[in-house]
N, C-alpha and C positions, 0 to 999 in steps of 0.2 A: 328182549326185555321191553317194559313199558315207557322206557325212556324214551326207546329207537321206534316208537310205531307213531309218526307223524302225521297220517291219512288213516280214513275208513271211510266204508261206505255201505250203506242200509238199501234195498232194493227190496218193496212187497208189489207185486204186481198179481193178477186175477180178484175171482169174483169170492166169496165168502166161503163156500164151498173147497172152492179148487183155488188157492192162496199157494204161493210159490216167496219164498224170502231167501235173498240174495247177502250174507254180510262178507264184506275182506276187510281184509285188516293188510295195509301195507309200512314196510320199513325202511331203515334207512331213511332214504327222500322220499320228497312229493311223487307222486307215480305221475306219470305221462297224462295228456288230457284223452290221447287215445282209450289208451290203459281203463281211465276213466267210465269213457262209453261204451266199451266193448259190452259189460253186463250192465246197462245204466237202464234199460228198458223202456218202455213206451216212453219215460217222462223225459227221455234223452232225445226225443226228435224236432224241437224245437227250440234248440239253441242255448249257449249259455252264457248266465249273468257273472260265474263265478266261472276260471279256469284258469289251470295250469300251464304256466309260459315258460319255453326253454329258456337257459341262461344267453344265449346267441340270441335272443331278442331285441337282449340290450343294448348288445354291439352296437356301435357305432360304425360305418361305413369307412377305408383308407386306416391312415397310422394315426399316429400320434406326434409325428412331426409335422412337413409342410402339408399332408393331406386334412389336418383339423385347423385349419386357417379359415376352411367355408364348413364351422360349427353347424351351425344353421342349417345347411345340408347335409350331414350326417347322420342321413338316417338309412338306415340298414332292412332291406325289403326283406320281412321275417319268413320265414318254408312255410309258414301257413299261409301263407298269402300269395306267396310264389304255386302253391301247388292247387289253391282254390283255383287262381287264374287257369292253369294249365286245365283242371279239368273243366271251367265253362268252357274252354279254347275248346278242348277234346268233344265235347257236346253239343256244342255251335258245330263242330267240324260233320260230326256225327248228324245231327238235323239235317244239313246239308245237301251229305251224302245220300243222305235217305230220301228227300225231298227232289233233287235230279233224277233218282232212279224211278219213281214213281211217277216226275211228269216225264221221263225218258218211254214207261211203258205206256204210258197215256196217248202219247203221242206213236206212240208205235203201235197200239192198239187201232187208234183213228186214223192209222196210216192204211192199214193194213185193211180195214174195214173198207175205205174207199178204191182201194187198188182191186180187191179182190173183185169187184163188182165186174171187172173185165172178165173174169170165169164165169161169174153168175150170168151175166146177159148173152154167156154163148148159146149158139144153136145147140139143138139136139143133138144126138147121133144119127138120129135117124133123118134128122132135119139135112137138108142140100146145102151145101158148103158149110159144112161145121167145122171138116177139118180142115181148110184152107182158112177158118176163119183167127184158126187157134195156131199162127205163127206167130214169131218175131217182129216180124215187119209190121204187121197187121198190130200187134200189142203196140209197139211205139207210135202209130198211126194216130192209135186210139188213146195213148198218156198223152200225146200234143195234141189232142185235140180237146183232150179234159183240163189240162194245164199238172199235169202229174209229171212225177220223175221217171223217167223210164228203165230205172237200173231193175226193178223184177222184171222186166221184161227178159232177162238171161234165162231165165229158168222158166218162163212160159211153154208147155210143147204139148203136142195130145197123146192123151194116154190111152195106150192098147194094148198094154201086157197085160192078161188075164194074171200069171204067175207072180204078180207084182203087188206084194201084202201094202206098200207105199203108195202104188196108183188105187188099187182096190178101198183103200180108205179114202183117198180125195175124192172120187168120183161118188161114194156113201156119204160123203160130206156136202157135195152139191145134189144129191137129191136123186143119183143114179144108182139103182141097185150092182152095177156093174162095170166094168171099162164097155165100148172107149168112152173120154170123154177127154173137156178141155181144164187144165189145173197147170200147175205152181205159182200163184199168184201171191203165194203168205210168203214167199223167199226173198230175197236181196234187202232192197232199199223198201220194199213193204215192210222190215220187223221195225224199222229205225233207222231216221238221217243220224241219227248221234251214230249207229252201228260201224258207220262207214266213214270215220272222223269229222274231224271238224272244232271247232271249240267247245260246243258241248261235251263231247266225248273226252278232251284232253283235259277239261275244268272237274268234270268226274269222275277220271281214272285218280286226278290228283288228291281230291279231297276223299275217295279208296284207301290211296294206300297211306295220305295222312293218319286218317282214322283207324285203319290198321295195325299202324305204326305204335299210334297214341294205347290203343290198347292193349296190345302188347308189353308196352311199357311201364304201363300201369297192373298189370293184372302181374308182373313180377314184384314192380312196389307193394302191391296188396299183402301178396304172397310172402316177401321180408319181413314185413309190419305184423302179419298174423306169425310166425314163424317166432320173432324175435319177443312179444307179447306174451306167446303159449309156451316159451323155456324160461319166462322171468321166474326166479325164486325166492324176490324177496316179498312175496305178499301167501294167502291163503285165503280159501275162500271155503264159509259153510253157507249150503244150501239145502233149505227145508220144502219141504212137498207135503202139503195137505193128503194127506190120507185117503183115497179115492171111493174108500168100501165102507171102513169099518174105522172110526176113531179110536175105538177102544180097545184095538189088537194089541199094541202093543205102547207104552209107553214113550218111546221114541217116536213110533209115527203118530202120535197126537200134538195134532199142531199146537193144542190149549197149553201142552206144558214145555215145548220144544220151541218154541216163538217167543215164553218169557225168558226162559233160561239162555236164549243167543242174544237176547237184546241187554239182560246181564250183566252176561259175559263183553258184552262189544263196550257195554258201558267203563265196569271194573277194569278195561283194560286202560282206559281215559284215567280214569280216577287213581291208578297207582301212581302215575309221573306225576302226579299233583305233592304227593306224602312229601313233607319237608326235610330237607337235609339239614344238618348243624353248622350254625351258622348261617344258613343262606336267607337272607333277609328277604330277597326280591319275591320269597315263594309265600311269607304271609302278607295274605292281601287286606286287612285291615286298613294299613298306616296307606295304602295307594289309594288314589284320590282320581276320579272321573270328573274333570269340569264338563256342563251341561254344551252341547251341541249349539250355540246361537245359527238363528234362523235369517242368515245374511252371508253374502259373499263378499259386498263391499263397492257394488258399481253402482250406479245412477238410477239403474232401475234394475236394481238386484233383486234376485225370484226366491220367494219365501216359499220352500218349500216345508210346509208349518203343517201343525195338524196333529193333536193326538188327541184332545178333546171334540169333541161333535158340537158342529156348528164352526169348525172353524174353515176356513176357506182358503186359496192360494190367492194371494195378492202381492205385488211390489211393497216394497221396499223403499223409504224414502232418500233420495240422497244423503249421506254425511250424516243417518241416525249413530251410526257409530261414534260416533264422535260425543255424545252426545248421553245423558244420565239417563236412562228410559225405568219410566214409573207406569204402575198402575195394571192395565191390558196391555201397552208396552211391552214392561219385561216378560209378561208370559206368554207374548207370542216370541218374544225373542228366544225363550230359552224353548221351546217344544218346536224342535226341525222336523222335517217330515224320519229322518234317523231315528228319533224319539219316541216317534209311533209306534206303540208296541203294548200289548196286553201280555201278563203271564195268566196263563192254566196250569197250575198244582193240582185238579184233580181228577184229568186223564190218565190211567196207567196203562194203555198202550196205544197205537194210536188208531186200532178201530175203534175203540172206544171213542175218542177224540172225536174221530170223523162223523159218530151218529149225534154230538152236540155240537159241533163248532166246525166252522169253515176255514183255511190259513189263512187269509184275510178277510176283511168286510170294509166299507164304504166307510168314508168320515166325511159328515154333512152331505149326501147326497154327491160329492165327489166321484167322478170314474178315474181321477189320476191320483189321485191322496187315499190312500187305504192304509187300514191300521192291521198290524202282524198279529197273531194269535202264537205266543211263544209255548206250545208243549210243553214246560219245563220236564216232565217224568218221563214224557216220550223218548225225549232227548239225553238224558241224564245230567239232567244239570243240578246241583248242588249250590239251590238257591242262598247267595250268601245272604238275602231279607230276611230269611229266614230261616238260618243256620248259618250265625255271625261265628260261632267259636268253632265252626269245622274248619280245619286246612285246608279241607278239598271241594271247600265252596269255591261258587263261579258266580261274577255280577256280568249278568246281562247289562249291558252298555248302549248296543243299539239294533234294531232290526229295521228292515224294508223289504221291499215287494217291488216284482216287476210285472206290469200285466203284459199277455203276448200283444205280437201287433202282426199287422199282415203286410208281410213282403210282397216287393212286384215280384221278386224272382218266383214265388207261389201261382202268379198269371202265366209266366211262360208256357206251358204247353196248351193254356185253352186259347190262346191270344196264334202262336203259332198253328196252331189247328184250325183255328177260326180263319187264320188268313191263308192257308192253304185251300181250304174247301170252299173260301173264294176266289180263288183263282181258276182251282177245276173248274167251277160252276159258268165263269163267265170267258176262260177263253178255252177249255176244251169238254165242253158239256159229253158230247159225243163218247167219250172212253166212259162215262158213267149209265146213259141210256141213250135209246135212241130216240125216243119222244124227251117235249122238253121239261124240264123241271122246273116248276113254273107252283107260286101260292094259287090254293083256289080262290076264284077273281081276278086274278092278274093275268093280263094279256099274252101270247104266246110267242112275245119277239126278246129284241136284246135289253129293252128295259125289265120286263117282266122278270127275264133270268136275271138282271141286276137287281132289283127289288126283293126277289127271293134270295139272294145269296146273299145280302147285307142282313136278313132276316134271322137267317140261319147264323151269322155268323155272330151276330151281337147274341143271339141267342146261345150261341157255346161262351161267348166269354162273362154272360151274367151269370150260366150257371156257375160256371168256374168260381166266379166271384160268391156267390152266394154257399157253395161248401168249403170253400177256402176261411169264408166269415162263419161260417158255422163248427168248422174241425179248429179253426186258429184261435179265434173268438171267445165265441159260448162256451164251445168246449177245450179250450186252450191248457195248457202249462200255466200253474201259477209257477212264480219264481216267487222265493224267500230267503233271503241273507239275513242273517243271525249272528250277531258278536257277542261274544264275551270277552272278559280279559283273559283268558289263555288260551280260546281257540272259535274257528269260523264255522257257521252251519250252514248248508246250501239245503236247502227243500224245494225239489220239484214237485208236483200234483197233478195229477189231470183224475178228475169226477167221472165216474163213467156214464155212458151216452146212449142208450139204446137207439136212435135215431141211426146213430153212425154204427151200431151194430159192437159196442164198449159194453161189453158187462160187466167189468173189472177197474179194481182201479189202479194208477198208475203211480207211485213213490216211490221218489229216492230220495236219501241223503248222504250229502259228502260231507266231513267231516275233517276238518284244517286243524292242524295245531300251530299256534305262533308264539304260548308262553311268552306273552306281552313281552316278546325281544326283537321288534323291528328294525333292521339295520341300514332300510332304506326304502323310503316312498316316492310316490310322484302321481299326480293328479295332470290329464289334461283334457281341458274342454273342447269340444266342437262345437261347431255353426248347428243351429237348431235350422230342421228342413225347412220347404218354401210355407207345404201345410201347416206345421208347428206355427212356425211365423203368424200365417192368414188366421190360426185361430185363438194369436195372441196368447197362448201358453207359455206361463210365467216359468220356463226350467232350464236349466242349463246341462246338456247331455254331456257322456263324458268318461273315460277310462280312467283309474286307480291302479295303480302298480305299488306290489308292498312284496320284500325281501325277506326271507329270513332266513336259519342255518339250513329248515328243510328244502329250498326252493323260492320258488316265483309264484306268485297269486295276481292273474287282473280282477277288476270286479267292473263291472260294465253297467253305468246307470244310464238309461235313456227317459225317464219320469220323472225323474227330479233334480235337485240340484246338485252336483259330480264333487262339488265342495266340502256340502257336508258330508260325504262318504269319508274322502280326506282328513279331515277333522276328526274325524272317529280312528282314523289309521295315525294318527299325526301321536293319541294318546298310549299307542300301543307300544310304549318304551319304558325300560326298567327305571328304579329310581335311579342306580349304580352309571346309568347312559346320561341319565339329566344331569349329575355333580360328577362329570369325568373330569373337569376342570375346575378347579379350587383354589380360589383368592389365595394370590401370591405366587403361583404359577409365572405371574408375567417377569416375577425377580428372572428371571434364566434370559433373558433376550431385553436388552439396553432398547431397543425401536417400541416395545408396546408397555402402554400405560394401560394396568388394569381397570383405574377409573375412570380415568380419559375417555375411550372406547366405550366403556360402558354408558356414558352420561351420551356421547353423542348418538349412543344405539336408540336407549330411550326417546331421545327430542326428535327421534325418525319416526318414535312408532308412536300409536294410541290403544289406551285402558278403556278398556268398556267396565261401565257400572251400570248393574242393575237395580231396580230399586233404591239406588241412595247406596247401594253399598256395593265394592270393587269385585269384578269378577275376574279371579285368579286365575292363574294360567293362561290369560289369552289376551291376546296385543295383536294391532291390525301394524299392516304396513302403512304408513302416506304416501298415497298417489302422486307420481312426479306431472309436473307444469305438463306434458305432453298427453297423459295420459287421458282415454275416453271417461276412465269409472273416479268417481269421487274419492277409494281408499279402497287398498287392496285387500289383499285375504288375511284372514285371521292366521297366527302363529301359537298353537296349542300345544302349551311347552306341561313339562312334567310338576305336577304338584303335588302335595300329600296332607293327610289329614289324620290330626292328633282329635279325639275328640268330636267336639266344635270349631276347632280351628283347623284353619286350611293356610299352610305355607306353599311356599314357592322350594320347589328344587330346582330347575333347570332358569335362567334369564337370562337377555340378550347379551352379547361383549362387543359386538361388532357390527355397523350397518355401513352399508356401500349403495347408493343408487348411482346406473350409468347407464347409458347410453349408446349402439351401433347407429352411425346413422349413412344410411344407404347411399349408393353412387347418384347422378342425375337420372340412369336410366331406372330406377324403382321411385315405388311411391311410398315407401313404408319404412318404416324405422323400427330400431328392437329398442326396448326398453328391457333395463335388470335389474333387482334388487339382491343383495348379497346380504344373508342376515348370520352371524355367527353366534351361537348360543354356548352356555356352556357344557352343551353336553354334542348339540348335530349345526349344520350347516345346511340352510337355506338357500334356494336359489329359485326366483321368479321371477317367469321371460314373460314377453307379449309382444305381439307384431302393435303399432301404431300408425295411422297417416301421418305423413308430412304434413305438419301447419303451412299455411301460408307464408311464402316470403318474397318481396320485393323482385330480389334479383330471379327466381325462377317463376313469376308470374304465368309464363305463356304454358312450362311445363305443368304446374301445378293446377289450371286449367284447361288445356286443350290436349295433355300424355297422363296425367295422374290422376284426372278426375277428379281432384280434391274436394269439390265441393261435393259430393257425394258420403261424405263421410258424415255430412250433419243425417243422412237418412240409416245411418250404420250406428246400432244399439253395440254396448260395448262388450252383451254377452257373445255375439256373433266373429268376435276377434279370437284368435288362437292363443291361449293362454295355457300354460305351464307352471307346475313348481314343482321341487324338487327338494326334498332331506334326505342326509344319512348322518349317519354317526360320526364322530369324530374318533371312535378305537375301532373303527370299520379302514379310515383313510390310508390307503397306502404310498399314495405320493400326493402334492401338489407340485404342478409346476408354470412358471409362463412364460411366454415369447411376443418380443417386441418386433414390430415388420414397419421401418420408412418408408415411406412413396414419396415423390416428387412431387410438386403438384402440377396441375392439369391446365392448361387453357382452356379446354372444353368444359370445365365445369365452372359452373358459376358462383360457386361459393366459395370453392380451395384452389382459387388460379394463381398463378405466380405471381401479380402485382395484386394490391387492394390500396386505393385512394381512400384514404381519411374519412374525407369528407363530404364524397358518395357513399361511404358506409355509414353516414348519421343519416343522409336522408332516407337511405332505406330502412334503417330499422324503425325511422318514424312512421313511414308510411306502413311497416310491416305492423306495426303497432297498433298503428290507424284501423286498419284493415281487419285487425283479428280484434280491438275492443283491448288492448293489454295497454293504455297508455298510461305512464307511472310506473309500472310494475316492474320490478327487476329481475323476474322468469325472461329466461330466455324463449320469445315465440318466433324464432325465425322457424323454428323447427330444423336448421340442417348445424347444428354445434353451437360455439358460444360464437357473439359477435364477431368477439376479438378486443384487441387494448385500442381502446379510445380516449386513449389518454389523449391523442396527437390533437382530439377535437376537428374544428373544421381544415384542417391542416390538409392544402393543396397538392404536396408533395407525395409520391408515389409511394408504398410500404412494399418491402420484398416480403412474402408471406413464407411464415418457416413448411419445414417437409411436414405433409400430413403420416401423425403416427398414429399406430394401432396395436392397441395390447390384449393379449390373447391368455387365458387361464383357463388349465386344467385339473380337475382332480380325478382319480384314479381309485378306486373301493381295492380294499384286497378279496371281496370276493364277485370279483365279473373285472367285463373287459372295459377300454375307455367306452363311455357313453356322451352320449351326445348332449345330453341335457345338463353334465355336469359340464359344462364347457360355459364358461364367459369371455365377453370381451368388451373392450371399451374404444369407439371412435370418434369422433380424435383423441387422444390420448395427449394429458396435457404434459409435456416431457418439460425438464426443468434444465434440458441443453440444447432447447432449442427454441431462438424468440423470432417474431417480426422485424426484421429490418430495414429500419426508415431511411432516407439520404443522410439525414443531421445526426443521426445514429454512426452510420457509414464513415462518416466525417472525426467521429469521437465528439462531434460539437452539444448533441444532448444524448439524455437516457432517460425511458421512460420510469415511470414509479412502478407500473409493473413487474416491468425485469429487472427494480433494484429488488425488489419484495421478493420475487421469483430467486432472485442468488443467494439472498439473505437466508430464506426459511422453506423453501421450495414450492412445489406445487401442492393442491390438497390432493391431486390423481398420486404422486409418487408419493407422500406421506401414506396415503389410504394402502397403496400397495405394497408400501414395507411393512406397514401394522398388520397387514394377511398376510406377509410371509412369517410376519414374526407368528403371529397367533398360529400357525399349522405346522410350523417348525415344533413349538411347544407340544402342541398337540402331538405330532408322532413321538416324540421322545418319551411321552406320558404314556403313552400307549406302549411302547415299547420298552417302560421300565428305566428309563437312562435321560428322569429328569435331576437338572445339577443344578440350583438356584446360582445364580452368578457365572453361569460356567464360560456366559459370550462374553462378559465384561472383563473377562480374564484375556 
């Protein structure tokens, strides 16, 4: 049925004449990314923006007991990655092998060349002493005194068997119409020293049967893969064929009426699971509400990746604009993300048509990285809801973007290996290629002349390399094009065709996602933009998207823009039913959580962006903690809906947590986390940090940590993470607490701390980093500590360093590593500093009467998240009892 078909895919490839279209339709789940490419054609060889990730992705590496202790490391090397490696290994292996046996015969050829010279400079037959000359003794005579090996010399003898078809060709070889004469000088250690061991020989017997090996093992993986792909039954595929003769034989093979009637069909198969069921609200989309994409991450010099009017351009961001009521040109660069950029076409009906007016993207302002999407809408079958508000089975474009190709080094490897290969021949064994030298005309006949020409030749194989690698990757490249709607994803490859490169066809796919705006889990994570990105000051932050739903896994891979807004657009993709799972009054079931409570401190975490003078709904930034590089984190695009002209809120914050890992002596870096609980999903944003400056580790934090280097570290180039899922998605939370002793090797958590050493140091740490007044803690390694004792001489016993550790669990995948937090030191409310005059019962700080009285705000925070996920699964599971813990 149209419910169960999750995936499709559209493939037209050839020239106008000779057109070939490809459609499936697959069920159940998402189909494999193989699956994918197998009929994905030309427009599949160039990589992908949009693909299919196994559920084993997400894994996390060990258990879920003491093995997720190092979260942080918990990352699980995925089979895609594992089997990329193996076959560069097999390839590297294979180069190798092939490159020994060639300089093996090189050298066997130049061996062989010189040795034989001992036959050629024998006497005649007829000549006096020819055949005394053509012995044994006589051969070795003459290798020591050439400086040759003398192992041919075994098979040196004269030949004078007429009846000898073996002698009779050697002696037609040196120029004798007949025996006798003098030969075997191509035999022994003339074919090759490698022949007759040695390391060369035993380096490439091994990398033989490596390679071998590797192939074999691979060409049975082939063989499963193709095997297990060609008995799948949950998809079908029709393919149509231009008609090669006669268009008009028959009805069916007329591509004119068989090309509209499958695209349709592909479509009507989309548009039945859209028809409403009774009851079901989440399917009309009127009342759903798309807040606009702001064009901001939230760091110091966060990269606007903006643009859907011409003229406008990529530029920073200014610190803390968030913060801040943005009017004027302001708010309309804030709300137009490079996401945003996107034209519809309503009046394409199919997409050659399309293609003789319109391009998939075009330039905005002269930009080569901001380009604006050309959305097909008819191509596609979308069911524009602008313009068909009372269909059910409208769809509202949300967002589109574009990826141009870019050219890999891995695309230099063979001109770069060839290049350095055929300089090698050239310059230590010219001889196996000619016998005169090969030499530029003009250039002199000795060892520079063949160094001058071999460097010639070889920058000259890796320009050209370069210059049709930039002309097939480049000019004539894959566009990529991602496509959102609210109920499903569109992936468009391209490639124009080329007659230079001998293309006279052109190259389209489309894949086609369904998500039915029911996300049940996302995640965004940034990378380090390259050294060249960097040198040419491109404002983007590169970066994967991972988003969940009942059919599968989707990554979406941005390298042009900024990885955030992709996020933000995946953040909206949630029913209303997911935003109000949780409903004021809920917290009556668990005596530990205050619905308003929570709520009020969630808010005074975050900040409202207003545009123009008036509040833009649905979205709240996180504040950046005292440690952090960027001014305020990412935006939080919670669910809203719209009556009319008004725009309420369904989904807002209950719970904010910011904390803290902070590293041994021997790192330089610290984890920062924010915990955001909403009432529909559960947030979690990680980021590595440097260590600030601090007193007691002075020597480390300069001359092991480098610290001062982090003033030249932009805060996009940190490792940055977030993560949501659902809260009727949650199948467990749980946590564990781990004591440590403390340490005398560490200088922060050693078993004693003086009072009144710990004032000077925080002054001078103070001093040092510009924080003086302030009551952020800039030590950078935890909190001070209770100073209450002041300049107090006497020694303090320092309690055990604790560490709390929390997980949550989806019911659908395994633990992951992203959902894991933890907090160090963890402020435990049974465990304090212990002074002498404490020891004595003679004082007690204010501290630890505050600390007995009302506890810590770590273990306060931690009981309001158990309570809030206890609720939370009960709700979910039907078996919530207002009162039921007070009981």
């Amino acid at each position: 049925s149209a419910n169960n078909c999750p995936a499709g895919q559209f493939v037209i490839t050839g020239t106008e004449k000779y057109r070939k279209v490809v459609m499936r339709l697959y069920f159940g789940k998402y189909p494999t990314q193989a699956m994918l490419d197998m009929h994905g054609g030309v427009a599949s060889q160039h990589g992908n923006v949009v693909q299919v990730m196994p559920i084993a992705s997400l894994a996390a590496a060990g258990s879920t007991g003491a093995g997720s202790k190092d979260a942080a490391k918990l990352k699980r090397p995925s089979a895609g990655a594992m089997a990329t490696g193996l076959i560069v290994l097999l390839s590297v292996v294979t180069m190798l092998d092939t490159t020994l046996t060639w300089f093996d015969r090189a050298m066997g050829a130049s061996e062989m060349y010189k040795v034989s010279k001992f036959c050629r400079d024998a006497p005649g037959p007829k000549e006096k002493g020819a055949e005394e000359y053509c012995t044994r003794q006589e051969c070795r005579h003459w290798a020591k005194t050439n400086d040759h090996e003398d192992g041919f010399c075994t098979t040196v003898e004269w030949h004078n068997n007429n009846q000898s078809k073996t002698q009779m060709a050697t002696c037609l070889y040196y120029g004798y119409t007949s025996t006798p004469c003098c030969g075997g000088c191509f035999m022994g250690q003339a074919m090759s020293d490698a022949k007759e061991g040695g390391w060369l020989a035993a380096v490439q017997e091994a990398l033989g049967l490596i390679a071998d090996v590797g192939t074999l093992f691979f060409s049975l993986m082939a063989a499963t893969a193709a095997v297990t792909m060609e008995t799948t039954a949950d998809h079908f595929d029709v393919t149509i064929n231009r008609s090669r003769f006669n268009d008009s034989l028959d009805v069916t093979s007329n591509f004119k009426y068989t090309y509209p009637a499958a695209q349709n069909f592909f479509d009507c198969v989309y548009r039945k699971h859209r028809m409403p069921k009774e009851g079901d609200e989440d399917k009309t989309v009127a009342t759903h509400h798309f807040v606009d994409i702001l064009n901001h991450m939230g760091t110091t010099s966060a990269t606007a990746d903006r643009g859907s009017g011409a003229g406008t351009e990529t530029q920073p961001l200014k610190g803390g604009e968030a913060m801040e009521n943005f009017d004027g040109d302001d708010a309309e660069n804030m709300s137009t993300a490079g996401v945003s950029s996107f034209k519809k076409d309503a009046e394409s009906r199919d997409w050659h048509e399309f293609f003789q007016t319109n391009q998939l993207t075009e330039p905005v302002g002269g930009s080569w990285t901001t380009k604006t999407v050309i959305v097909p809408v008819r191509c596609l079958g979308i069911v524009d809801l602008e313009k068909y508000p009372d269909d059910v089975r409208a769809e509202r474009v949300v967002a589109a973007w574009s990826e141009a190709p870019r050219m890999q080094w891995s695309n230099l490897i063979t001109p770069i290996c060839t290049a350095v290969l055929l300089l090698f021949v050239l310059i230590v064994t010219p001889e196996s290629i000619s016998e005169e030298p090969i030499v530029v005309s003009g250039f002199p006949e000795n060892v520079l002349g063949r160094i001058a020409t071999a460097l010639i030749l070889a920058v000259g194989i890796i320009v050209s390399g370069v210059v049709y690698n930039y002309v097939s990757m480049i000019l004539n490249g894959v566009t990529h094009a991602v496509i959102v709607t609210d109920q499903r994803l569109f992936y468009i490859r391209h490639q124009a065709p080329c007659c230079m490169l001998l293309k006279f066809g052109i190259g389209l796919r489309v894949d086609v996602f369904r998500h039915d705006r029911n996300i049940t889990y996302g995640r965004v994570e940034s990378q380090q933009r390259s050294l060249i990105q960097r040198l040419m000051r491109l404002t983007i932050v590169p970066g994967n998207v991972t988003m969940q739903v009942k059919f599968g896994i989707i990554q979406l891979t941005r390298t042009q823009g900024n990885v955030f807004n992709v996020f933000n657009v995946v953040q909206q993709l949630c029913s209303k039913s997911t935003g109000d799972f949780l409903k004021k009054g809920v917290d009556e079931a668990d005596i530990a959580w205050d619905w308003e409570k929570t709520r009020k401190d969630a808010w005074d975490n975050l900040n409202q962006i207003s545009l123009a003078g008036e509040r833009h709904y649905g979205v709240c930034h996180i504040n950046a903690q005292d440690t952090d590089l960027m001014s305020m984190g990412p935006g939080l695009y919670l669910v809203t809906v719209k009556d009319g002209a008004t725009v309420q809120d369904v989904e807002e914050p209950l719970f904010h947590w910011s904390i803290r890992v902070i590293g041994g002596p021997t790192s330089a870096f610290g984890t920062n986390q924010d915990i955001v609980v909403t009432t529909g999903r559960v947030y979690i944003w990680s980021r590595s940090q440097f260590k600030r400056f601090n007193c007691k580790t002075g020597v480390l934090w300069g001359a092991c940590w480098c610290g001062w280097l982090q003033a030249l570290t932009s805060s996009e180039n940190m490792p940055n993470t977030m993560s949501f899922f659902t809260l009727q998605n949650l199948l467990s939370f749980s946590t564990n607490t781990t004591v440590m002793p403390p340490k005398w090797e560490d200088p922060i958590n050693g078993p004693l701390r003086v009072p009144c050493w710990d004032q000077v140091c925080h002054f001078l740490s103070q001093l040092a980093t510009c924080t003086l007044g302030r009551e952020a803690d800039v030590d950078g390694d935890g909190e001070i500590g209770d100073l209450d004792e002041g300049w107090s001489p006497f020694p303090v016993r320092r309690a055990p360093l604790v560490q709390l550790y929390m997980m949550w669990r989806l019911k659908t995948g395994p633990q992951q590593a992203d959902l894991m937090a933890s907090v160090k030191p963890f402020q435990h409310q049974d465990f304090d500093d212990t002074s002498l005059l404490t020891s004595l019962n003679c004082w007690k700080s204010k501290a630890n009467k505050k600390k007995e009285e009302a506890g810590t705000v770590h273990s306060r925070k931690v009981t309001e998240l158990r309570a809030i996920m206890g609720v939370a699964q009960d709700v979910s599971e039907g078996m919530y009892l207002p009162h039921f813990h007070q009981a």
